[in-house]
C-alpha positions as CSV (number, residue, x, y, z in Angstrom):
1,X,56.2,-116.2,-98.7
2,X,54.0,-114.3,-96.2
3,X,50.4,-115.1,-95.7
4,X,48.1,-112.5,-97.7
5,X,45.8,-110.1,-96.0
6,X,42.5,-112.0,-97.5
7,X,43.9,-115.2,-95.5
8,X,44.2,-113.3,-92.5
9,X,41.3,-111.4,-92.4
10,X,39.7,-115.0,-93.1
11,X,41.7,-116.4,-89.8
12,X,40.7,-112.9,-87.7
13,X,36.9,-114.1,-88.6
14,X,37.5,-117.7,-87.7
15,X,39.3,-116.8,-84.4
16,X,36.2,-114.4,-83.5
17,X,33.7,-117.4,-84.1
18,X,35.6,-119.8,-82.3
19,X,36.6,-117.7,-79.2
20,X,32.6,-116.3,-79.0
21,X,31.8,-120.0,-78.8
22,X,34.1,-120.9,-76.2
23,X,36.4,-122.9,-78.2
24,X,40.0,-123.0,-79.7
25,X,40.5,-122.2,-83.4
26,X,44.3,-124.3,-83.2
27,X,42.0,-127.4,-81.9
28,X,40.0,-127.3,-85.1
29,X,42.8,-126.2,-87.4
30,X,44.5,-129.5,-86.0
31,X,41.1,-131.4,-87.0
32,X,41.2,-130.1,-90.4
33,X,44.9,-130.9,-90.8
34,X,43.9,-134.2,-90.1
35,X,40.5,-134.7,-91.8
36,X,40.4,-136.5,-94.6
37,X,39.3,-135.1,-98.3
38,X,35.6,-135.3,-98.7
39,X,34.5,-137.3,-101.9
40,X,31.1,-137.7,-103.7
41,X,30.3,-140.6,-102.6
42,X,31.0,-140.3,-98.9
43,X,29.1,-137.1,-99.0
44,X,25.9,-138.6,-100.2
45,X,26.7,-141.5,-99.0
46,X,26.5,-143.5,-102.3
47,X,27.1,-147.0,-101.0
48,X,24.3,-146.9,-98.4
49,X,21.8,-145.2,-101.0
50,X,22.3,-147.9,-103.1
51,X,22.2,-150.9,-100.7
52,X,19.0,-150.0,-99.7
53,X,17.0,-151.8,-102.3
54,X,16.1,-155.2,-100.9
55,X,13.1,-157.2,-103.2
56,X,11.4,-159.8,-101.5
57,X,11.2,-162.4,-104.5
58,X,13.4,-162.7,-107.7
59,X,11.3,-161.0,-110.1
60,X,13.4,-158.3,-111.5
61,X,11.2,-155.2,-111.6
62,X,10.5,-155.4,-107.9
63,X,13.7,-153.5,-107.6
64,X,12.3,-150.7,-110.0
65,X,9.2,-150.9,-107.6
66,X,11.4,-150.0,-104.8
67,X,13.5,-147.5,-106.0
68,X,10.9,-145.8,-107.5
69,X,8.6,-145.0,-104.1
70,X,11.9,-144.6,-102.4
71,X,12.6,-141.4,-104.9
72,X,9.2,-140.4,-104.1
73,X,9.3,-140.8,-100.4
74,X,13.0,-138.4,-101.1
75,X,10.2,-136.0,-103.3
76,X,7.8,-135.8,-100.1
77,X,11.0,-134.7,-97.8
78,X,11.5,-131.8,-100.0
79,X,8.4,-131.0,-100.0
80,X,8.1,-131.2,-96.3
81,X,11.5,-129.2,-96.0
82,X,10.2,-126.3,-97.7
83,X,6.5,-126.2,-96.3
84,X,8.2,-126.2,-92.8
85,X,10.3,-122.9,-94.0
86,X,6.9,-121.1,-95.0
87,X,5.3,-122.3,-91.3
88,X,8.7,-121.1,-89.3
89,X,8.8,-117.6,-91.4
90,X,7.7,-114.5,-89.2
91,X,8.6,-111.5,-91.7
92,X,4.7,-112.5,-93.7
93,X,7.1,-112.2,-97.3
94,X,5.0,-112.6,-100.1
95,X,7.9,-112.8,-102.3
96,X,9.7,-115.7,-99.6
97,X,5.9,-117.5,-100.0
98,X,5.8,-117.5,-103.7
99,X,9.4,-118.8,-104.0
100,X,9.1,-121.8,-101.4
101,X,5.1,-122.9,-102.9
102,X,7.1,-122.5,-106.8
103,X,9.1,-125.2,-105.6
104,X,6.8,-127.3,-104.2
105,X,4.9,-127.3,-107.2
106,X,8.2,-128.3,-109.3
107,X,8.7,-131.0,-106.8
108,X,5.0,-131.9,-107.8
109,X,6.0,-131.9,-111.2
110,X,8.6,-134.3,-111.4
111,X,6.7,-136.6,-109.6
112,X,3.5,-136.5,-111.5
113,X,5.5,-137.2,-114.9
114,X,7.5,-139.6,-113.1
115,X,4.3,-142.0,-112.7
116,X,4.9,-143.1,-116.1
117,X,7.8,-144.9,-114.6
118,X,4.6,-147.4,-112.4
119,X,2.6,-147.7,-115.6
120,X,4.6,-148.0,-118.4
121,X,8.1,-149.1,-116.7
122,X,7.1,-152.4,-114.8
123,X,6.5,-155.6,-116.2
124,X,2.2,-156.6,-115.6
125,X,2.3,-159.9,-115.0
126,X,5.6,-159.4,-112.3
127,X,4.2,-157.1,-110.8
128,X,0.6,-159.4,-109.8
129,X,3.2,-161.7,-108.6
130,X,5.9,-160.1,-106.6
131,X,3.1,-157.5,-105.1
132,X,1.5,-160.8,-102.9
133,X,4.9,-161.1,-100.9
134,X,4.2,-157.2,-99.8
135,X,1.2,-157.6,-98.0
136,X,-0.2,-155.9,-96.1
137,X,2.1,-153.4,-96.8
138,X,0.7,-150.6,-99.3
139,X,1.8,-146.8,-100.5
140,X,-1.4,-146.3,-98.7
141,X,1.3,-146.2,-95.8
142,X,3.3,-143.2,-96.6
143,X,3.2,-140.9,-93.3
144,X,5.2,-138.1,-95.3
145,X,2.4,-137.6,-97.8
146,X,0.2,-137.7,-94.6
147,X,2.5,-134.8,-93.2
148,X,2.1,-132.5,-96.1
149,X,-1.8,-132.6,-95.9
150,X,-1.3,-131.3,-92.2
151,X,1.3,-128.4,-92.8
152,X,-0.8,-127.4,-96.0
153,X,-4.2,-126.9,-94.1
154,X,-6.1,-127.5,-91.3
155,X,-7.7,-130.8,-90.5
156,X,-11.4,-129.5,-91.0
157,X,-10.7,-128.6,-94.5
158,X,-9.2,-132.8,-94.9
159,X,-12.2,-134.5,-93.3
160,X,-14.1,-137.5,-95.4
161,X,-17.0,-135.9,-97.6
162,X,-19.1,-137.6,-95.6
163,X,-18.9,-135.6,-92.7
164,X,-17.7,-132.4,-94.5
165,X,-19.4,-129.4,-92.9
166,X,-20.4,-131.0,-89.5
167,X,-17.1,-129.9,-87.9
168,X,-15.4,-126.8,-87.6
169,X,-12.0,-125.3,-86.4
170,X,-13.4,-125.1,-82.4
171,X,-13.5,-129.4,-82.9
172,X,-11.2,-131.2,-80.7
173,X,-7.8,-132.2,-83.1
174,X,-8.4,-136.1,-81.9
175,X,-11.8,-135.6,-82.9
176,X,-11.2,-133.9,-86.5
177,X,-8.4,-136.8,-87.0
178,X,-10.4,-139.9,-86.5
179,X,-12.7,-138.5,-89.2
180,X,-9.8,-137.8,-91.6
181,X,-10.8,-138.7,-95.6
182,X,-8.2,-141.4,-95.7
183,X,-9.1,-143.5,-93.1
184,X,-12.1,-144.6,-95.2
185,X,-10.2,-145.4,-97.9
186,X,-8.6,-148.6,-95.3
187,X,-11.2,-150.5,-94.2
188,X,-12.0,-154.0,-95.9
189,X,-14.5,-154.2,-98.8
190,X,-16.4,-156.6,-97.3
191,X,-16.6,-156.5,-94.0
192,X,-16.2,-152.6,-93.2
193,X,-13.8,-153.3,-90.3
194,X,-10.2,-151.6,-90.7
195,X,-7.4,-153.4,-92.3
196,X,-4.6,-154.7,-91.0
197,X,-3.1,-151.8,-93.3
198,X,-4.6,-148.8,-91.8
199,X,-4.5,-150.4,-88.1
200,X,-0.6,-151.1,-88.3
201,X,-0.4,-147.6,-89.4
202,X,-2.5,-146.2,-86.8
203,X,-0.3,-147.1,-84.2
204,X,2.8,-146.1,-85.7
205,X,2.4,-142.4,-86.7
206,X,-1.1,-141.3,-84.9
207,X,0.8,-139.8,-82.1
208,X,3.3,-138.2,-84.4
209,X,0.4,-136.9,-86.6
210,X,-1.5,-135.2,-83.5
211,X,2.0,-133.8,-82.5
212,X,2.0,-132.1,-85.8
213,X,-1.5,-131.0,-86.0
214,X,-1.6,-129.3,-83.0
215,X,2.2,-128.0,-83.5
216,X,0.8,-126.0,-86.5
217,X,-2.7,-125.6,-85.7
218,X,-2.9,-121.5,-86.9
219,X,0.3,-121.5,-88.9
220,X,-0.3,-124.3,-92.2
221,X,0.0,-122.9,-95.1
222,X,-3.4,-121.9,-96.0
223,X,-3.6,-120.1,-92.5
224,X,0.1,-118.5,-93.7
225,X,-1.8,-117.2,-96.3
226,X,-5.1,-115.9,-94.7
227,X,-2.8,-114.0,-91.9
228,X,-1.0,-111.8,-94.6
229,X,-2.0,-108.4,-94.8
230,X,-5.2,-107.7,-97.4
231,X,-3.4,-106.7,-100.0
232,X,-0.5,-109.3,-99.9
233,X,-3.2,-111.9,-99.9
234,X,-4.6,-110.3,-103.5
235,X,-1.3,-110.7,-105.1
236,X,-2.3,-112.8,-108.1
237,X,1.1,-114.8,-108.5
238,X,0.7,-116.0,-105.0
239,X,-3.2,-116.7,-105.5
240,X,-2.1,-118.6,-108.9
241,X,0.7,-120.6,-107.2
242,X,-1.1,-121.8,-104.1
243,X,-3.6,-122.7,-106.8
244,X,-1.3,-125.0,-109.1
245,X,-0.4,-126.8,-105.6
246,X,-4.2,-127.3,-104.3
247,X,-4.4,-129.5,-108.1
248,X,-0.8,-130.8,-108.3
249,X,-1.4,-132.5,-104.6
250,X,-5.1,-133.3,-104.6
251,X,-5.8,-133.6,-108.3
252,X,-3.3,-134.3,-110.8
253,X,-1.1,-136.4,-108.1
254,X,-4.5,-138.7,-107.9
255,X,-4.5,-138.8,-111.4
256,X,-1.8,-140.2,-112.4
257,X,-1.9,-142.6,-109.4
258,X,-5.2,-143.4,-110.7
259,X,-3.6,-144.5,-113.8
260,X,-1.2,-146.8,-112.6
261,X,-3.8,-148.4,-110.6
262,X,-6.0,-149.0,-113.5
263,X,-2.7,-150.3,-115.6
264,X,-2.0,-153.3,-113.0
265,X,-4.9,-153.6,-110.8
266,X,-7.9,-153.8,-113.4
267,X,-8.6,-155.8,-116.2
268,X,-12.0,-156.2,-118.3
269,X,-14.6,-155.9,-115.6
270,X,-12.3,-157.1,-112.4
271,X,-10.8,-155.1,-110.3
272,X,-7.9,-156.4,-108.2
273,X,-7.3,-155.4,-104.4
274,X,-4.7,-153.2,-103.5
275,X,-1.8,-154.8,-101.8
276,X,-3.3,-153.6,-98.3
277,X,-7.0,-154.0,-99.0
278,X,-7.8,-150.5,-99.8
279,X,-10.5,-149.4,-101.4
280,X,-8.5,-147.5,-104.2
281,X,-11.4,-146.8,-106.8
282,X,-13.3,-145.0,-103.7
283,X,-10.4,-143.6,-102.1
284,X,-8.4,-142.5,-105.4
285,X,-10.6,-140.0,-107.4
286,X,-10.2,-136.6,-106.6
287,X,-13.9,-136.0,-107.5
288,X,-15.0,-138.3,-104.5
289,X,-12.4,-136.9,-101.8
290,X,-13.1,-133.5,-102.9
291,X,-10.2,-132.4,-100.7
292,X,-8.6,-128.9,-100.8
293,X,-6.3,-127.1,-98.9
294,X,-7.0,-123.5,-99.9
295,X,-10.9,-123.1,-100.4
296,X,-11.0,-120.0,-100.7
297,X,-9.6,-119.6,-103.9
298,X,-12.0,-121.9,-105.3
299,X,-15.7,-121.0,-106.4
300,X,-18.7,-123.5,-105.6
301,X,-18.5,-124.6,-109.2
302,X,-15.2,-125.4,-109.2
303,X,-15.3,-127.6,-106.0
304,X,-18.2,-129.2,-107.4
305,X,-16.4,-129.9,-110.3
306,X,-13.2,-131.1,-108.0
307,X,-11.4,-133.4,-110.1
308,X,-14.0,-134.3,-112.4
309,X,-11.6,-135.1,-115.2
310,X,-10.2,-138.1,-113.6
311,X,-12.6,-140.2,-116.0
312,X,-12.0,-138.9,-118.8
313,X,-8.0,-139.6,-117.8
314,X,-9.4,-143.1,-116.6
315,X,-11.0,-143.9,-119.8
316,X,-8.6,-142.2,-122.3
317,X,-7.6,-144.8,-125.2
318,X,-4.3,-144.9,-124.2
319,X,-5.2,-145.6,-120.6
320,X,-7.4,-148.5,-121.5
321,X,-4.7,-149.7,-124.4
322,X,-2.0,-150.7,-121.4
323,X,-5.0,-151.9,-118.9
């Protein structure tokens, strides 16, 4: 039986590629006579994905603890992986922009209904346990969340309310980063100094966060946006998903982290510390931070109003039931 023209068509192509790269298409049909079959498992490498939950102590839901900010740490890469595709983009698509900021938003949205996994899935009085072997480890620590603040906008627009308005886009990058909102949120209650948290963090990723800043500085997202011709930039399905993403990140993200910290770390009129000394009932709320990645879509009301609702979220019946 003779080989069919489809096959060799397909064998003319793969000769082509092969001799245009230099190599030998026999050489790699010898590979693939000897490769083995791929299987599930060894293709996303099941065994090492599920060896990677180590707890610290013997309380059972530590594990859930894990597995859970390891998902969401998985969430943040895809998130990552398609802001980087809107950055490298040259051909100014609105339709490519609205496709890649849709998903984003749906990787949003499985990871703000997902938080009922840290406030209704774990076990209190475990967790108040186990959570004093992790210090001073904290989720305040996640340099992928960090990453999608600085590919969404530029560092002006994620400086601490404090000193919002007193820089602008001519401000050194080391400058407009030591003034970043979250560094506030690290320092110790008491004595105002940084934490152990925030310093051990400093000196692992500050050189990779300065890389990326100035990598992108003119090309986030929001600067994506403000480059596109006039009339691309009025298209209101693009307007109304770069929207949903300003709230999903900075608003409803908060909120729902905001609940799981009321759910383990408060009770009656105490309020527990965060593993890594954070200040999370200053640095949580959305209506405190006030951060926004695309202002201009927003009227002064509206950022006045920034996140607002987080108290009436806080305070909800059901909220204060499983406090």
């Amino acid at each position: 039986m003779g080989i069919s023209p489809e096959i060799e068509k397909r064998i003319a192509l793969l000769e082509e590629k092969y001799r245009n790269s230099g190599q030998d298409l026999g050489s790699y049909l010898d590979g693939l006579l000897h490769d083995r079959y791929l299987t599930y498992w060894d293709y996303i490498h099941l065994d090492t994905l599920l060896s990677l939950q180590v707890p610290k102590t013997h309380f059972p839901d530590e594990e859930i603890f894990i597995m859970y900010h390891q998902i969401t740490e998985l969430y943040f890469k895809l998130i990552i992986h398609e802001q980087k595709q809107i950055i490298d983009d040259r051909l100014q698509d609105v339709e490519f922009y609205i496709r890649k900021i849709d998903r984003i938003n749906n990787y949003y949205k499985s990871l703000i209904t997902s938080f009922d996994i840290m406030i209704k899935g774990m076990d209190r009085e475990q967790f108040l346990q186990y959570r004093m072997s992790l210090l001073p480890a904290s989720g305040f620590q996640s340099a992928q969340f960090r990453m999608i603040e600085l590919y969404a906008t530029p560092l002006e627009n994620l400086l601490h309310n404090s000193v919002q308005g007193q820089f602008d886009a001519d401000t050194g990058l080391e400058t407009l980063y030591e003034n970043i909102y979250w560094k506030k949120g690290a320092v110790d209650s008491r004595t105002g100094e940084k934490t152990l948290t925030l310093k051990q963090f400093e000196y692992r990723y500050t050189p990779r966060f300065l890389r990326i800043a100035n990598q992108v500085k003119g090309s986030t997202l929001y600067e994506k946006y403000l480059a596109l011709p006039e009339e691309a930039q009025k298209d209101e399905r693009l307007i109304r998903s770069m929207r949903t993403l300003d709230q999903n990140a900075n608003i409803n993200w908060n909120l729902m982290h905001m609940g799981a910290a009321y759910r383990h770390l408060s009770k009656e009129k105490m309020t527990i510390e965060a593993t890594g000394g954070t200040n999370w009932k200053q640095y949580l709320p959305p209506s405190f931070q006030k951060v926004i990645f695309f202002p201009a879509f927003w009227s002064e009301q509206e950022k006045d109003d920034w996140g607002k609702q987080w108290v009436e979220h806080i305070f909800n019946p059901q909220i204060k039931k499983n406090a």
